[in-house]
N, C-alpha and C positions, 0 to 999 in steps of 0.2 A: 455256825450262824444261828443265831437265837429264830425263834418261830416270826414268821414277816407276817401283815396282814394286809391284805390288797382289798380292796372293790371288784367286784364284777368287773368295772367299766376298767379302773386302774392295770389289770388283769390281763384284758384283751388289748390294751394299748401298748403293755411290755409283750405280748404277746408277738402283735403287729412289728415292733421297732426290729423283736428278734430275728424276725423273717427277711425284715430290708436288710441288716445287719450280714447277713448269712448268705443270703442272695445277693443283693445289686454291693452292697459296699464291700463285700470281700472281692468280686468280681475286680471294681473301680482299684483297688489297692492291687491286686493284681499285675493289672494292666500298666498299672505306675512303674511295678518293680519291674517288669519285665522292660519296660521302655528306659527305666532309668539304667539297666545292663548295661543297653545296647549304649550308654554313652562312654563304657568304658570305665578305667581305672578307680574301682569300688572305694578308693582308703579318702578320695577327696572327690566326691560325688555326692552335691548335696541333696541332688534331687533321690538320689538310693535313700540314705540317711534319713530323710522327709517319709519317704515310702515304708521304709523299715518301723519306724517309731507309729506313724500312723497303724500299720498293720498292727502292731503290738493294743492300740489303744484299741480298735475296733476286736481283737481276741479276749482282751481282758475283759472286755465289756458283754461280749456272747456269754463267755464263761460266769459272770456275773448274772446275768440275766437269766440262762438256764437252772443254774442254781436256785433262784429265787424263784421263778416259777415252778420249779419242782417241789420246792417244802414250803410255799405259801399256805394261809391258807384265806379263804374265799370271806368275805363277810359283807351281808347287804344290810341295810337300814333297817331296823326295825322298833315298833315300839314296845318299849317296858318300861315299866316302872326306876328301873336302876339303867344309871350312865355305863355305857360299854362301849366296844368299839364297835364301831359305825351307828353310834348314837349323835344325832345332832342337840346340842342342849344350848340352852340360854342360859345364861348366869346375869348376876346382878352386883358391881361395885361400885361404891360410892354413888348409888342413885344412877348410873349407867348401867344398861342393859348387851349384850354381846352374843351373838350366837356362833357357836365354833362346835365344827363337826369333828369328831376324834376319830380318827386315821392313823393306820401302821405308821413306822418310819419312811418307809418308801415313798407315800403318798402326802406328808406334812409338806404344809405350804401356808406357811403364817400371814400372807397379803391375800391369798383367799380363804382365811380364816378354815382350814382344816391343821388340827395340834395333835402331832404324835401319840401316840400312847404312852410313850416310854421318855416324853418332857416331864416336868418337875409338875406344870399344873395336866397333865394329863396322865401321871399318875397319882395325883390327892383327888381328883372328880369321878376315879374310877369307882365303881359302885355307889356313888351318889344318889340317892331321891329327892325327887321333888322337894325344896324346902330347908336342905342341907344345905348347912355352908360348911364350906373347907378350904383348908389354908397351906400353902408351903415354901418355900425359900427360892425367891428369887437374886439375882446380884443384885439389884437395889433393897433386899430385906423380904419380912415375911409381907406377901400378900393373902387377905382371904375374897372368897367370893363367894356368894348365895344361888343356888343353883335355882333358876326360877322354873324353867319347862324342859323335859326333854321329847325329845320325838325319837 
């Protein structure tokens, strides 16, 4: 697994999910398979089959989650001079102005404007200054854009 980069906040919230996951929802799946037993003949028991596949989604997911909290690593907002992650920046195209905060993959979410690191314009604005513009390949062709502020 490549190096992930979380938030503080992004952090404690896979932290939190791990704990429900481990506690109450392994319990709930539990309780399923063991009820679905008692209904008898495992080969056509849909309600087992539900419970089995569930079980499997919520271990893939623990196993997933510890992972990623184990080799993250931590990054909070800061200001510099150059675009990094957990830089919020504004940029400038075609006379429009955009602000998108750059976040690991775990935490990209393009409708509240935070953009991977490891997208196509989140890797041309990395090490950006103030004043830069840079450009790179989108499916619609190259875009550029004028980095106007970072925070």
């Amino acid at each position: 697994m490549d190096n992930e980069y979380l938030t503080k906040e992004k952090f404690e919230e896979f932290t939190k999910e791990l704990a429900e996951l481990k506690g109450v929802r392994r319990k709930e799946v539990a309780e399923n398979l063991e009820y679905a037993k008692s209904l008898g003949d495992l080969s056509e028991n849909a309600e087992y089959h539900e419970a089995r596949d569930m079980q499997a989604v919520i271990e893939d997911r623990i196993a997933k989650l510890e992972e990623l909290l184990k080799t993250a690593s931590i990054v909070s907002p800061h200001h510099t001079n150059v675009v990094n992650i957990g830089s919020t920046v504004t940029v400038e195209k075609d006379a429009k102005k955009s602000i998108y905060t750059i976040v690991g993959s775990e935490e990209s979410d393009v409708s509240s404007n935070k953009i991977s690191i490891k997208s196509p314009f989140g890797q041309a604005i990395l090490s950006k200054k103030k004043g830069e513009i840079f450009s790179f390949q989108s499916p619609s062709g190259e875009l550029s854009y004028k980095v106007v502020d970072i925070k």
